[in-house]
C-alpha positions as CSV (number, residue, x, y, z in Angstrom):
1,X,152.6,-39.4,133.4
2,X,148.9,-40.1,133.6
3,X,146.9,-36.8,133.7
4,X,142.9,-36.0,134.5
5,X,141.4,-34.2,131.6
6,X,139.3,-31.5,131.5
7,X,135.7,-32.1,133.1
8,X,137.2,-34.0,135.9
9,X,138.6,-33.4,138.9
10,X,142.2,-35.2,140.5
11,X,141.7,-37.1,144.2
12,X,145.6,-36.9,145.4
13,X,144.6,-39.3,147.9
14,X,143.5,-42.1,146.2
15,X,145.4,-40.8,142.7
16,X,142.0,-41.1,140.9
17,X,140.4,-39.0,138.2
18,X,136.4,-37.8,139.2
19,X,133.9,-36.4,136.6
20,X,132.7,-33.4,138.1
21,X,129.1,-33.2,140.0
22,X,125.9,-31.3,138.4
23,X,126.3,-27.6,138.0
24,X,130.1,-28.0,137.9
25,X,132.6,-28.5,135.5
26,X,136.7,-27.9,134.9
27,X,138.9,-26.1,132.5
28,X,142.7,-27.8,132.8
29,X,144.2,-31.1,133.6
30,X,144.3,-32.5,137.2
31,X,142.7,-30.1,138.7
32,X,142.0,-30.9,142.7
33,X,138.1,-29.1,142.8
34,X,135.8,-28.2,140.2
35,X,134.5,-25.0,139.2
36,X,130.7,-24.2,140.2
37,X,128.9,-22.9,137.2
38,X,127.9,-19.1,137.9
39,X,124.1,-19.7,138.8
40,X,122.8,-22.1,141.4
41,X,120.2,-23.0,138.9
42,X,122.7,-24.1,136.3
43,X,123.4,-28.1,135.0
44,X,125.5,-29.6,133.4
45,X,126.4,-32.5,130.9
46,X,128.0,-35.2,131.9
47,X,131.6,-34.2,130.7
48,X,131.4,-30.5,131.5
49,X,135.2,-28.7,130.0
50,X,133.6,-24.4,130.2
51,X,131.7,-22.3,131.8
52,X,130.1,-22.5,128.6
53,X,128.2,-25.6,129.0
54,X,126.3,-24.0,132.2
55,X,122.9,-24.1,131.1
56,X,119.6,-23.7,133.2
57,X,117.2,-25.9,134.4
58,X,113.7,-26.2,133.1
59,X,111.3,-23.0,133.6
60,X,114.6,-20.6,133.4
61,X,116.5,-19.3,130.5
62,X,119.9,-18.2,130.5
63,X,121.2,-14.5,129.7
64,X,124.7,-13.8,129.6
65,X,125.7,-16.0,133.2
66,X,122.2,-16.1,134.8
67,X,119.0,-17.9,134.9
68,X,116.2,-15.7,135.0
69,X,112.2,-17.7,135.5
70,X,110.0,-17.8,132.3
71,X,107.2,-15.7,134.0
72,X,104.8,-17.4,131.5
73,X,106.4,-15.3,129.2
74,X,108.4,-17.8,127.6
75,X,108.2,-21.4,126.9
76,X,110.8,-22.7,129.0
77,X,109.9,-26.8,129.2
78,X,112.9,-27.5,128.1
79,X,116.3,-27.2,129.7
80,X,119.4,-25.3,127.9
81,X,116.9,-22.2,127.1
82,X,118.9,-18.9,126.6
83,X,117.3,-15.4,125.8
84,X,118.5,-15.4,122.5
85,X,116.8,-19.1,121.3
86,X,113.5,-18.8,124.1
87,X,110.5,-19.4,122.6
88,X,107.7,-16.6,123.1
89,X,104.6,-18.0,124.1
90,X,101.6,-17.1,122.4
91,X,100.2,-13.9,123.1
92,X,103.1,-12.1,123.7
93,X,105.8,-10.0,122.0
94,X,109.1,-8.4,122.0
95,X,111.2,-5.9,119.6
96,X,114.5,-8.0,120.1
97,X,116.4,-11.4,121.4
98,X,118.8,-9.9,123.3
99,X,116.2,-8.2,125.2
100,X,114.0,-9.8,128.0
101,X,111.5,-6.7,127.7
102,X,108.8,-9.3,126.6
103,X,104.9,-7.9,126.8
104,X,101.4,-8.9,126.5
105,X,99.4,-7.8,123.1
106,X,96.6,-6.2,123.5
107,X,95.2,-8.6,121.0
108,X,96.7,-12.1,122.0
109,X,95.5,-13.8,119.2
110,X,97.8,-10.7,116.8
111,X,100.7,-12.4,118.5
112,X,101.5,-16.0,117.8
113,X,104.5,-16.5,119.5
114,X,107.4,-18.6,118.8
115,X,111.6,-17.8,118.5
116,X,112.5,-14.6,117.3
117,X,111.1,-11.1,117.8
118,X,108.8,-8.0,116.6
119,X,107.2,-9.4,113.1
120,X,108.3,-13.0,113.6
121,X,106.0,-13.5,116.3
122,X,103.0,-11.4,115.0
123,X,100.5,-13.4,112.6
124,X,100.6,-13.0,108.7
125,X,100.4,-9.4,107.4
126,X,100.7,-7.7,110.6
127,X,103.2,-5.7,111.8
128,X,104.7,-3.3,114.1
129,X,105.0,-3.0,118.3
130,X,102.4,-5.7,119.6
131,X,101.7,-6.6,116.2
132,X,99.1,-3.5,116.1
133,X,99.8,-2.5,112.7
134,X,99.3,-3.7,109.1
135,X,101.7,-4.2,106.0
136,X,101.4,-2.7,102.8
137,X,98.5,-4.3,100.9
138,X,96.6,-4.9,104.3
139,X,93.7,-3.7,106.0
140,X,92.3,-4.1,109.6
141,X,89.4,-5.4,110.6
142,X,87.8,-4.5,113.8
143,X,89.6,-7.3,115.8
144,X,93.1,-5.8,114.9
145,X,93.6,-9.3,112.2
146,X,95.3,-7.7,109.4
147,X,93.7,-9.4,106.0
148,X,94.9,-8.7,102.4
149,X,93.0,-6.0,100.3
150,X,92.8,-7.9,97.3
151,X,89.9,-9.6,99.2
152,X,86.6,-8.7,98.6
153,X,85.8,-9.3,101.8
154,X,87.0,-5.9,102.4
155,X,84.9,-4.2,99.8
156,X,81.9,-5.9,100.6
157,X,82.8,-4.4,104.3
158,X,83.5,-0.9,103.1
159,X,80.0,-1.3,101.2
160,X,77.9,-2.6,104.0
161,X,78.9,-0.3,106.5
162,X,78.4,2.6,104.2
163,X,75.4,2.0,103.3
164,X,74.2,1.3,106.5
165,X,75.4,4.3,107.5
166,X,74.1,6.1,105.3
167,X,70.7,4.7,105.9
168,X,71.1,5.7,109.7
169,X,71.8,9.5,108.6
170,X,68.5,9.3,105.7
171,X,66.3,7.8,108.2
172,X,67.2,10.2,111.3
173,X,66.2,13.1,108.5
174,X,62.9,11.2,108.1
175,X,62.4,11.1,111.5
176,X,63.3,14.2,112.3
177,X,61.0,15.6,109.5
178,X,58.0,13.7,110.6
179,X,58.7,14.8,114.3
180,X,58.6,18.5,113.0
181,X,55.4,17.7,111.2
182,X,53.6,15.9,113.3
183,X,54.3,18.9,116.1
184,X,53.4,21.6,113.3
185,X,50.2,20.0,113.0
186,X,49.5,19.4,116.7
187,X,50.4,22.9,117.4
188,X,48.0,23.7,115.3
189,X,45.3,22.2,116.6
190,X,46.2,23.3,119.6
191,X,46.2,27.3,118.6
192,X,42.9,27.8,119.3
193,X,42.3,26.2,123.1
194,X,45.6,27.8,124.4
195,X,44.2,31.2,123.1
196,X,41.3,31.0,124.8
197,X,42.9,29.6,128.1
198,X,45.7,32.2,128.0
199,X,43.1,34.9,127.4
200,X,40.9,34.3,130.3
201,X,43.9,33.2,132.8
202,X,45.8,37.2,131.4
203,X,41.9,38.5,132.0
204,X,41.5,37.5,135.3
205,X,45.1,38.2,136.7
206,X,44.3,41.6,135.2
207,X,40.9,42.0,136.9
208,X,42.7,40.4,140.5
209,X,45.8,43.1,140.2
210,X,42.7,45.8,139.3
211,X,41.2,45.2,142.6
212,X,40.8,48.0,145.5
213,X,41.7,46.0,148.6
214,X,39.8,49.2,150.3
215,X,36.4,47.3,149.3
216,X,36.9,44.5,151.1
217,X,37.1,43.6,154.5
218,X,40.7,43.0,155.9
219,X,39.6,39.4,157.0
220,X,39.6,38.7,152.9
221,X,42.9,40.7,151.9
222,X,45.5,37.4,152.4
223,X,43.0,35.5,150.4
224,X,42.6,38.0,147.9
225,X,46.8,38.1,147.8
226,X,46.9,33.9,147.8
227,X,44.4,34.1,144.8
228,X,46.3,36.5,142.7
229,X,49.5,34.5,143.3
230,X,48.0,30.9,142.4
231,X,46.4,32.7,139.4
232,X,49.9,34.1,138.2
233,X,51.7,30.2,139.1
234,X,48.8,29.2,136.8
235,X,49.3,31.5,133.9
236,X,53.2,31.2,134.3
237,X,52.9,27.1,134.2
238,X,50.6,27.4,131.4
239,X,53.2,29.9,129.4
240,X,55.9,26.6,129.9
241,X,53.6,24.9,128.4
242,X,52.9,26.6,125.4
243,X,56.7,26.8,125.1
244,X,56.8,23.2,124.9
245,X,53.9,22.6,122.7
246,X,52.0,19.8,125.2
247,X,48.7,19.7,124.6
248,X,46.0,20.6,127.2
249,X,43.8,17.9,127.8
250,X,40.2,18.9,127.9
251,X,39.6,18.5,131.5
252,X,42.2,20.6,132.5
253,X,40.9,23.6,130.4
254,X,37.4,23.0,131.1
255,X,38.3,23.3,135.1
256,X,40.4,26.1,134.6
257,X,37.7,27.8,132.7
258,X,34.9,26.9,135.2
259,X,37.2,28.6,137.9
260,X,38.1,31.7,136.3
261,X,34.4,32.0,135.7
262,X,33.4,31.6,139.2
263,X,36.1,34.2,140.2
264,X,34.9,36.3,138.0
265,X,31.7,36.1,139.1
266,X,32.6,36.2,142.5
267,X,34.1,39.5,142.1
268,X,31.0,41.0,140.8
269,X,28.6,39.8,143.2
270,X,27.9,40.4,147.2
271,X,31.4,41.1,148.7
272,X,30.5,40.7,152.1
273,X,28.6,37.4,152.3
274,X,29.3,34.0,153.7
275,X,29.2,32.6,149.9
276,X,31.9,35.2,148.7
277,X,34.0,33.8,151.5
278,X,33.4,30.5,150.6
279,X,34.0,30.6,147.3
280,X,37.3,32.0,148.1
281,X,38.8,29.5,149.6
282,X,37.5,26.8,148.1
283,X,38.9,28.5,144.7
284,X,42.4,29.2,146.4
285,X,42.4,25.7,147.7
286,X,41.4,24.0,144.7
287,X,44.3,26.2,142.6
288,X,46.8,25.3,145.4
289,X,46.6,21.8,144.4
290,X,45.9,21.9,141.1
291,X,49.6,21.8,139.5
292,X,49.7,21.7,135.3
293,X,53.3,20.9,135.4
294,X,53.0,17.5,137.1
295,X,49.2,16.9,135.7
296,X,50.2,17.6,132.2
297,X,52.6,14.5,131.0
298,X,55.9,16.0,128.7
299,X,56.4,15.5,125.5
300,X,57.8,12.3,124.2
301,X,60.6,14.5,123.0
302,X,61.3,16.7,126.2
303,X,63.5,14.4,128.5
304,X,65.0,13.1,125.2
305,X,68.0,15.8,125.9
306,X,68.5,14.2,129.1
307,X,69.1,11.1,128.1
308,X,71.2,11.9,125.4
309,X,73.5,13.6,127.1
310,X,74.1,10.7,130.2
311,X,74.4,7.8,127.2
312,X,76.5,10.0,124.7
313,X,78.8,10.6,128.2
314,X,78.8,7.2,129.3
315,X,79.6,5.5,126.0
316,X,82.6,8.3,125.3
317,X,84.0,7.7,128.6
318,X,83.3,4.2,128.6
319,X,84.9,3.4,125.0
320,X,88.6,5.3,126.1
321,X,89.5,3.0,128.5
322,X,91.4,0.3,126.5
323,X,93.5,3.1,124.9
324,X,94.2,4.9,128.1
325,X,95.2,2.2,131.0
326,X,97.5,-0.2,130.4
327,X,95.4,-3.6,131.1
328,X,94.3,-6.3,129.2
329,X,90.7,-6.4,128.7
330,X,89.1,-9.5,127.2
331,X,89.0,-9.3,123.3
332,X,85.0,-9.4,123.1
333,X,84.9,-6.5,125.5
334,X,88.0,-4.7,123.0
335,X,86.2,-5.4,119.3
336,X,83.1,-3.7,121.2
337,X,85.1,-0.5,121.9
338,X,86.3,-0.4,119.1
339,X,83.3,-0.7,116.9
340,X,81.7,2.0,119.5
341,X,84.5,4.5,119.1
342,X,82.8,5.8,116.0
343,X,80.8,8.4,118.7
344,X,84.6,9.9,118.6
345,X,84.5,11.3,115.1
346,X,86.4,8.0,114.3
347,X,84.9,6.4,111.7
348,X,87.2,4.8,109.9
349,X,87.6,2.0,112.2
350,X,83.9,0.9,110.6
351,X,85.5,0.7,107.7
352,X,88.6,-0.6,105.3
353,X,89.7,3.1,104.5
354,X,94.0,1.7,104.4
355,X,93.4,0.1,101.4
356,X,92.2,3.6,99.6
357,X,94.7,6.0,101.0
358,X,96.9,5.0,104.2
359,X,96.3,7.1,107.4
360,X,97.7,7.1,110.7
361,X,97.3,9.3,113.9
362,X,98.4,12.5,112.3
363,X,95.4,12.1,109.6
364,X,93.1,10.9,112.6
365,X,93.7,14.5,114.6
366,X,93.5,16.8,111.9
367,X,90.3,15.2,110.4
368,X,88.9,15.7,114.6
369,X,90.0,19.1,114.8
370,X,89.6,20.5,111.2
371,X,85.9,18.7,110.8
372,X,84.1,20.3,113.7
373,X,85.7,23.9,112.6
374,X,84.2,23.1,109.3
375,X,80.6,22.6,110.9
376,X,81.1,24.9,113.3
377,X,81.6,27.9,110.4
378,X,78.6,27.0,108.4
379,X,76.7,27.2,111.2
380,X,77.8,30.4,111.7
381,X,77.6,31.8,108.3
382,X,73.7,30.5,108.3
383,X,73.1,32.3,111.8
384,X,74.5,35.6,109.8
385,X,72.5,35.0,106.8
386,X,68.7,34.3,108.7
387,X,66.8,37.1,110.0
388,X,64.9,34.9,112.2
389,X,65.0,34.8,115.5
390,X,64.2,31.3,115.9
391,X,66.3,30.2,113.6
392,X,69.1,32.0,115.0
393,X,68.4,30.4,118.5
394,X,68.1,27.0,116.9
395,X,71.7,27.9,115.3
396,X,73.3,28.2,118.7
397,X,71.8,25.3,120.3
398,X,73.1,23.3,117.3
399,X,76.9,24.8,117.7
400,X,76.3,24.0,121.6
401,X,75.4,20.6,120.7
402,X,78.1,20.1,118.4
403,X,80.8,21.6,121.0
404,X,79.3,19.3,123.5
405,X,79.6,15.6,121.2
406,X,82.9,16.3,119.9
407,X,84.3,17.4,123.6
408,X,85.6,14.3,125.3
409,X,86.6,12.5,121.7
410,X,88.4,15.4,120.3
411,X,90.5,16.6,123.6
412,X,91.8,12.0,124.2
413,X,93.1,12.5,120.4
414,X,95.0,15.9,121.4
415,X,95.7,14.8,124.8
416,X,97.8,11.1,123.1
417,X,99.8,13.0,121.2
418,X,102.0,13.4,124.0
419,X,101.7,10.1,125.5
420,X,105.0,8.2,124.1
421,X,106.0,4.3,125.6
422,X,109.4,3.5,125.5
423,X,111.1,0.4,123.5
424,X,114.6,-1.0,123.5
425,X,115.8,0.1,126.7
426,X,114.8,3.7,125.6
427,X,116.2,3.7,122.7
428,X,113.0,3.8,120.9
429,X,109.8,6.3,121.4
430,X,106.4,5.6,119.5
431,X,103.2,6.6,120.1
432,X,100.9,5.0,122.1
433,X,97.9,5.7,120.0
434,X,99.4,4.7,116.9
435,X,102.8,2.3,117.3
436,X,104.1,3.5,113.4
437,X,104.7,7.1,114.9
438,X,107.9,7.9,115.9
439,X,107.5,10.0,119.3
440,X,111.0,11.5,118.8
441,X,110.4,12.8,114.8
442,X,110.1,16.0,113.8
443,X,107.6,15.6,112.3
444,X,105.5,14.1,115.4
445,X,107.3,17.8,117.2
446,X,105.2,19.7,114.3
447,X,102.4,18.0,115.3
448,X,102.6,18.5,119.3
449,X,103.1,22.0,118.9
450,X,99.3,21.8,116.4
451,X,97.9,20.2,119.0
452,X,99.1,22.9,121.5
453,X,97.2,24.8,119.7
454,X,93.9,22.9,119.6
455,X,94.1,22.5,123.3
456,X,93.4,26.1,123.6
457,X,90.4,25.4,121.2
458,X,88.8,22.1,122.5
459,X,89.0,20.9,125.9
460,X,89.9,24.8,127.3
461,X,88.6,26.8,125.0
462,X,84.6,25.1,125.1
463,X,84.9,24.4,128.8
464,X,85.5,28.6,129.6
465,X,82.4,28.9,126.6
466,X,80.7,27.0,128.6
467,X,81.3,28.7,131.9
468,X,81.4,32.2,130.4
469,X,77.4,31.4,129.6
470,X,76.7,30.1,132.2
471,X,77.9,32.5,135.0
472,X,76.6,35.4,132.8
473,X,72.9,34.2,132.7
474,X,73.8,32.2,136.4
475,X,70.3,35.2,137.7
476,X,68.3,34.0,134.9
477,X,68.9,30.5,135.4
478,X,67.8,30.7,138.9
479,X,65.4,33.8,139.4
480,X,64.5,32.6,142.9
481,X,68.1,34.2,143.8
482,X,65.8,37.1,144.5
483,X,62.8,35.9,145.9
484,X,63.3,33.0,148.5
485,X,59.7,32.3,148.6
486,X,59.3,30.9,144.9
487,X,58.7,27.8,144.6
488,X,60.4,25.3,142.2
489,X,57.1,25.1,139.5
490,X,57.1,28.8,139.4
491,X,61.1,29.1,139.0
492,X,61.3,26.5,136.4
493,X,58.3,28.3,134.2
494,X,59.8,31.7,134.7
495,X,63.5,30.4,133.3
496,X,61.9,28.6,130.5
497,X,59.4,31.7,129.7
498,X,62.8,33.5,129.0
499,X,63.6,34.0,125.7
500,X,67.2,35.3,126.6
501,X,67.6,31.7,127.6
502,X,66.2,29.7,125.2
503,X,69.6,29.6,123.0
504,X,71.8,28.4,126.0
505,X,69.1,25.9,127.2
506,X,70.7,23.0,126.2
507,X,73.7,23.8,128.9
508,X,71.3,24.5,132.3
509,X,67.7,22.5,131.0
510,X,68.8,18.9,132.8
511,X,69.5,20.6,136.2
512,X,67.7,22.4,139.3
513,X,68.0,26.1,139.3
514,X,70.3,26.2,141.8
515,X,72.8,24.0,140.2
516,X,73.2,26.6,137.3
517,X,77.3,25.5,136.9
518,X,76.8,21.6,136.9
519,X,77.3,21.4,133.0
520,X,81.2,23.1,134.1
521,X,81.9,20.5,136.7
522,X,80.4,17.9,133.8
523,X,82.6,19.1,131.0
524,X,85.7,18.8,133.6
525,X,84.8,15.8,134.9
526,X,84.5,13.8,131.7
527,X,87.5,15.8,130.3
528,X,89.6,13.9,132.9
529,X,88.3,10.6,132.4
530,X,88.7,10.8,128.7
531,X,92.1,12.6,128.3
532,X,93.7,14.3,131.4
533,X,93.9,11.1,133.2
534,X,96.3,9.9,130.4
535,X,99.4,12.2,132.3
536,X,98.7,10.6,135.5
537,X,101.2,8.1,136.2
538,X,100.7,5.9,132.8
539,X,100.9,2.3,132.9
540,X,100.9,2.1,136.4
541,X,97.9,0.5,138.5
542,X,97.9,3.9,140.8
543,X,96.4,5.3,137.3
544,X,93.3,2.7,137.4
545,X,92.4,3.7,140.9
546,X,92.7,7.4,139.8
547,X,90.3,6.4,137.0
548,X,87.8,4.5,139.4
């Protein structure tokens, strides 16, 4: 009896054997219909005897009885592609074969692609998820490429950088040195005009606050009252001025001086005349107009603080972003962040510390919580040990500046301690800010509970500092709480005639008087977009619109 075999199919009709069509095939002899492979997307070859020999078309791959699309995740040109023998494009990585979870590096050029998973498809001496981390024996540079220690490339690096470093720190001393010099000298100089300025400006506000209003007619009294007032907004501008150490330019003094001396004059002549009421006014008008706070340019140094404090912000918000949303930023724009990040206490990204002694994230949060403490007691123990005054205001503007770099750097390291991704399903927990920490180890739980800890320090400990000063000296700040009538000059020279304030200025200087608690709403602010934002739906885009 003549039979069909297997991969055809039996016409009773005509009593004729059929191969079976594309995307079909038969198990058993004489069969009257062939099977359809499981997947509409599934060929055949020619003689087709199992389910077996279902494979997909070009641009799928097959897993288990499905064709699944490439994505432009895998390079799926050819036909008969299954997950376990896909090839990973370039660019991209996974942590298994049996496992489509396939995703983009952060670097693409770490990944190389190709069959096979985790270090198969990362380039030679890295390692680790998205090829982020470095074998034994290798360093990183700052474009994530892993390159052997032995090189001297390395130590050259390590040199370079240090030294340039170290010349950054030696000439900032200089600098520094020759600023304080230069302004010891100009103070100097300057001693002897402010002394007489001050001394004839506190004379004739004396002599104004001396006079019997019972002498005069009452036509004069508001002018004698306007006088008095622009007198005081002059002696009070002239104290902020001294504060700051600007120099008086000799016009300035000589008009003040001719003034007072008219005054003066005026007071102890004819009380009653058309010249005495004259001279008045044309003294109250000419002091009306005659502001030193906007004549008088600042100091080179004064909006310095100002500045510093929007570029330090800017660059410490600015140099978080690849580490905290989950996008692909162009590698350029990546090597630059990274190089930057330094501004975060993190300098051994400049240079090829893993081939002296190895750290990872653990080593990285203790060195940015334990420094600062460090800094923070000596300055202490000096502000304990000085008698001066000064000194011990310059002490606390120098732990207020301190408190207010390491902020934003210091809370994103405590804050990604507890930011974990997921690998294998679930199976697998590592750290996002360092892929060789397992999330789920105990000693990563040590570490949580540590960083517990410095949370209370950092971000909520400094911001309620912060606010604690601020709220406590919020009538100092702004003395025209009480008097409505004071104008801004007069306000700004009264709070920086205060000494009380003069430790704390750093935190209220860069803002109106009325905006006393911006420095708060600052701290928060760049808190969130450095650190807190990190808890807010991770990885999704809803987190990037937070962000913006």
């Amino acid at each position: 009896e003549c039979l069909c075999p297997p991969g055809y199919q039996y016409d009773s009709v005509l009593d004729e054997c059929y191969l079976c069509g594309t995307g079909e095939y038969s198990v058993t002899y004489n069969l009257d219909t062939c099977i359809d492979c499981p997947d509409p997307f599934m060929n055949t070859p020619q003689i087709a005897t199992n389910k077996s020999d279902c494979f997909c078309q070009a641009t799928y791959y097959k897993d288990e009885d499905k064709c699944y699309t490439c994505d432009n995740k895998f390079d799926c040109t050819n036909s008969s592609q299954t997950l376990e023998n896909s090839i990973v494009i370039p660019g991209y990585w996974r942590t298994a074969r049996t496992l489509d979870d396939v995703r983009p590096c952060m670097y693409p050029e770490l990944c190389i692609g190709g069959q096979g998973s985790e270090d198969d498809l990362c380039v030679e001496g890295n390692t680790g998820a998205y090829c982020l981390l470095c074998l034994e024996g290798y360093s990183a540079l700052s474009s994530g490429v892993c390159v052997p220690c032995s090189g001297g490339g390395n130590l050259a690096k390590t040199i370079i950088v240090g030294s340039i470093l170290f010349i950054i720190v030696i000439a900032c001393i200089l600098i520094l040195y020759r600023g304080w010099v230069f302004k010891k000298k100009q103070a100097k100089n300057q001693v002897e005009k402010r002394g007489r300025l001050k001394k004839k400006l506190d004379g004739i506000c004396t002599l104004l606050y001396e006079v019997d209003f019972d002498e005069y007619d009452d036509k004069y009294h508001d002018n004698l009252d306007e006088l008095q007032l622009q007198f005081v907004l002059a002696n009070e501008t002239l104290d902020h001025i001294m504060l700051n150490g600007v120099p008086i330019p000799n016009f300035i003094e000589d008009g003040l001086l001719h003034i007072i001396e008219q005054t003066e004059n005026l007071m102890d002549g004819e009380t009653h005349t058309i010249h005495f009421d004259n001279t008045l006014k044309t003294n109250i008008m000419y002091l009306n107009t005659f502001d030193l706070h906007q004549i008088i340019p600042p100091m080179p140094m004064e909006g310095v603080s100002t500045v510093f404090k929007i570029m330090l912000s800017y660059v410490q918000i600015l140099v978080s972003i690849p580490t905290i949303f989950n996008i692909t930023f162009p590698i350029n724009f990546s090597n630059m962040m990274l190089n930057l990040d330094f501004i975060n206490l993190k300098f051994l990204n400049l240079l090829s510390f893993d081939c002296i002694y190895e750290v990872n994230f653990h080593g990285e949060l203790l060195s940015k919580t334990v420094f600062p403490v460090m800094l923070a007691l000596l300055v202490f123990i000096v502000w304990l040990c000085v008698k001066d005054k000064k000194i011990k205001s310059r002490c606390i503007q120098g732990f207020l500046i301190l408190t207010y770099i390491v902020l934003p750097g210091t809370s994103a390291t405590i804050f990604k301690t507890y930011s974990c991704e997921e690998f294998d399903g679930g199976a697998t927990r590592l750290l996002r800010a360092d892929y060789g920490v397992d999330c789920d180890s105990n000693t990563h739980g040590l570490y949580m509970i540590y960083s517990g800890a410095m949370m209370l320090l950092y971000p909520i400990g400094i911001t309620a500092l912060y606010a604690y000063i601020l709220y406590k000296n919020k009538d100092d700040i702004n003395p025209a709480r009480d008097n409505q009538a004071a104008n801004v000059g007069t306000v700004l020279a009264r709070r920086l005639r205060n000494e009380k304030l003069k430790p704390f200025r750093f935190l209220w200087e860069n803002y109106e008087p009325q905006t006393w608690w911006f420095e708060i709403f600052e701290c928060v602010r760049r808190l969130t977009l450095t650190g807190v934002i990190v808890f807010l739906m991770e990885g999704t885009t809803s987190q990037v619109v937070i962000g913006i």
